[in-house]
C-alpha positions in Angstrom: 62.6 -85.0 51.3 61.8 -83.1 48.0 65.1 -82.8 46.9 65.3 -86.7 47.2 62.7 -87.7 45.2 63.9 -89.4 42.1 62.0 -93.0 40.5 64.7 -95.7 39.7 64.8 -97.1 36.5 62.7 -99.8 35.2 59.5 -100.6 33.7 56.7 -98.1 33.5 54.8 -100.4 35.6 57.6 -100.9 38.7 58.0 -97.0 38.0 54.2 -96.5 38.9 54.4 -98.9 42.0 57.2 -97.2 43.5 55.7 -93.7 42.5 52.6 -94.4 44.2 54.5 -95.3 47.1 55.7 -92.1 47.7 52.9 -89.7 46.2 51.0 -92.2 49.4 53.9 -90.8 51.8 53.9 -87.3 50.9 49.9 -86.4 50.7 49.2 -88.3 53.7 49.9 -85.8 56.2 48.8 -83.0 54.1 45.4 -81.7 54.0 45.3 -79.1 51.5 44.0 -80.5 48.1 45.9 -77.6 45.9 49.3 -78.5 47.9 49.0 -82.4 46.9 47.6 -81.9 43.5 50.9 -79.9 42.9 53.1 -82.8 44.3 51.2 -85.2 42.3 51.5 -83.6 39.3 55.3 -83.0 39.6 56.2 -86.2 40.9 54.5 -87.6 37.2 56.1 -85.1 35.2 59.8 -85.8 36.5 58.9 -89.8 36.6 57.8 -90.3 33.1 59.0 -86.7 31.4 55.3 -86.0 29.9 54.9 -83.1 28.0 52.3 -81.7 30.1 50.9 -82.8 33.8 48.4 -81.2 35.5 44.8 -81.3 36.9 41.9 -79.1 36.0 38.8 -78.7 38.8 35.2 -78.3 38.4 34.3 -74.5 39.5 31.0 -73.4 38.7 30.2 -75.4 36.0 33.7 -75.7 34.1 37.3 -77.1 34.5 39.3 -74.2 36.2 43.3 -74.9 35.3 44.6 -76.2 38.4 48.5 -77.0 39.4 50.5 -78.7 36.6 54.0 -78.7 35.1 54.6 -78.2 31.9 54.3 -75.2 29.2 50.9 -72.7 29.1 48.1 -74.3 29.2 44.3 -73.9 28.3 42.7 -72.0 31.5 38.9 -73.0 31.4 37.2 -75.7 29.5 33.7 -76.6 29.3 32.1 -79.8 29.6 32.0 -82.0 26.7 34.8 -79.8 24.9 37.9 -81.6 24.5 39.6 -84.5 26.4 39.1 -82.9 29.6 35.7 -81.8 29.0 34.5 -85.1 27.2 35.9 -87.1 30.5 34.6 -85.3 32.7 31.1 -85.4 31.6 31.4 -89.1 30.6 32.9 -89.8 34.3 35.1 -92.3 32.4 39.2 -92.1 31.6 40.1 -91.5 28.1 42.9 -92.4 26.7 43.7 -90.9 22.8 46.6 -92.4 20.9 46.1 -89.3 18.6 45.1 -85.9 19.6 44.5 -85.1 15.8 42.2 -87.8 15.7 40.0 -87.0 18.6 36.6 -84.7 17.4 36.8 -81.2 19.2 40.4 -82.0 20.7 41.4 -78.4 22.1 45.2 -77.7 21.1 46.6 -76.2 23.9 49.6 -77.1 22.6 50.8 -78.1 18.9 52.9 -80.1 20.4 51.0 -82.7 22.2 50.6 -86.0 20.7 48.8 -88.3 22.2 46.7 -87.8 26.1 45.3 -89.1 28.5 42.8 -87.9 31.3 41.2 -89.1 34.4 38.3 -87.8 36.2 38.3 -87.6 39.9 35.0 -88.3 41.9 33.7 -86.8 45.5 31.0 -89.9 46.0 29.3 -89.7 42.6 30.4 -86.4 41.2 33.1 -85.6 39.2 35.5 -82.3 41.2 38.7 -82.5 39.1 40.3 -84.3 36.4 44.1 -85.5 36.2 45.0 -84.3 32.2 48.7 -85.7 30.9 49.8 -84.8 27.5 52.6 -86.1 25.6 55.2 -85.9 22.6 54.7 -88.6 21.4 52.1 -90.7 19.6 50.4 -94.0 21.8 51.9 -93.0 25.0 49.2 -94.2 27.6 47.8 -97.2 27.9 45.9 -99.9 30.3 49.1 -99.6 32.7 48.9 -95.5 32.7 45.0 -95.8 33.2 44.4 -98.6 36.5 47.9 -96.7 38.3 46.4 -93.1 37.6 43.1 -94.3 38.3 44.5 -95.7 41.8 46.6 -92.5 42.4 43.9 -90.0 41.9 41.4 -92.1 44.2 44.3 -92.2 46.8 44.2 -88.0 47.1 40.8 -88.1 48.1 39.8 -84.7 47.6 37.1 -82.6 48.7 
């Protein structure tokens, strides 16, 4: 099945629906929250081409770099640092248009313009958060934040 997963063309919001379809059909069976964070993150990456894709988890106190795709990344953050950290201790997606632009963004990358990153809750606590960089300059929007919103509640991890 891996080797047949490709998104057909069309908008970003038919790609989402037919993504989430499948991310549904492959992390149903499977248990293991490492396993479907990986699929999840690579089925984003080849879907949309991001720059980076990736999910960080809460481990004593701080994000712990988790699976992704894309180049090095940042391995620990702390809460309230950065994107990641600011989301994660707000419990609330962020979406920046300009990395440059956002106080005590952490450049993990030169290269990334523009980010987005969604917080994932176990009941009222915040375990993980779904980070996705990009090239270019006002990438995400509305669309990005109610299907990645949808997707991460769908993996229902631990």
């Amino acid at each position: 099945m891996a080797e047949d997963f490709k998104i057909s063309a069309g908008t970003k919001e038919e790609k989402y629906r037919e993504l989430q379809l499948m991310i549904r059909s492959v992390t149903a069976g499977e248990s293991d929250p490492i396993a479907n964070m990986a699929n999840v993150a690579s089925m984003l990456h080849e879907t949309f081409g991001f720059w980076w894709t990736g999910f960080y988890r809460v481990i004593d106190g701080e994000l712990v770099l988790g699976p992704f795709q894309g180049p090095l990344a940042c391995t620990r953050i702390q809460k309230g640092r950065g994107v990641c950290g600011t989301a994660w201790a707000r419990g609330e997606t962020i979406i920046v248009p300009d990395v440059n632009a956002f106080p005590g963004h952490i450049a993990c990358s030169t290269k990334s313009r523009s980010e987005i990153v969604v917080p994932i809750f176990h009941d009222l606590d915040v375990i993980a958060v779904l980070d996705i960089d990009s090239q270019h300059f006002g990438t995400f929007d509305e669309v990005d934040q109610q299907y990645l919103e949808q997707i991460v509640h769908d993996l229902r991890l631990p």
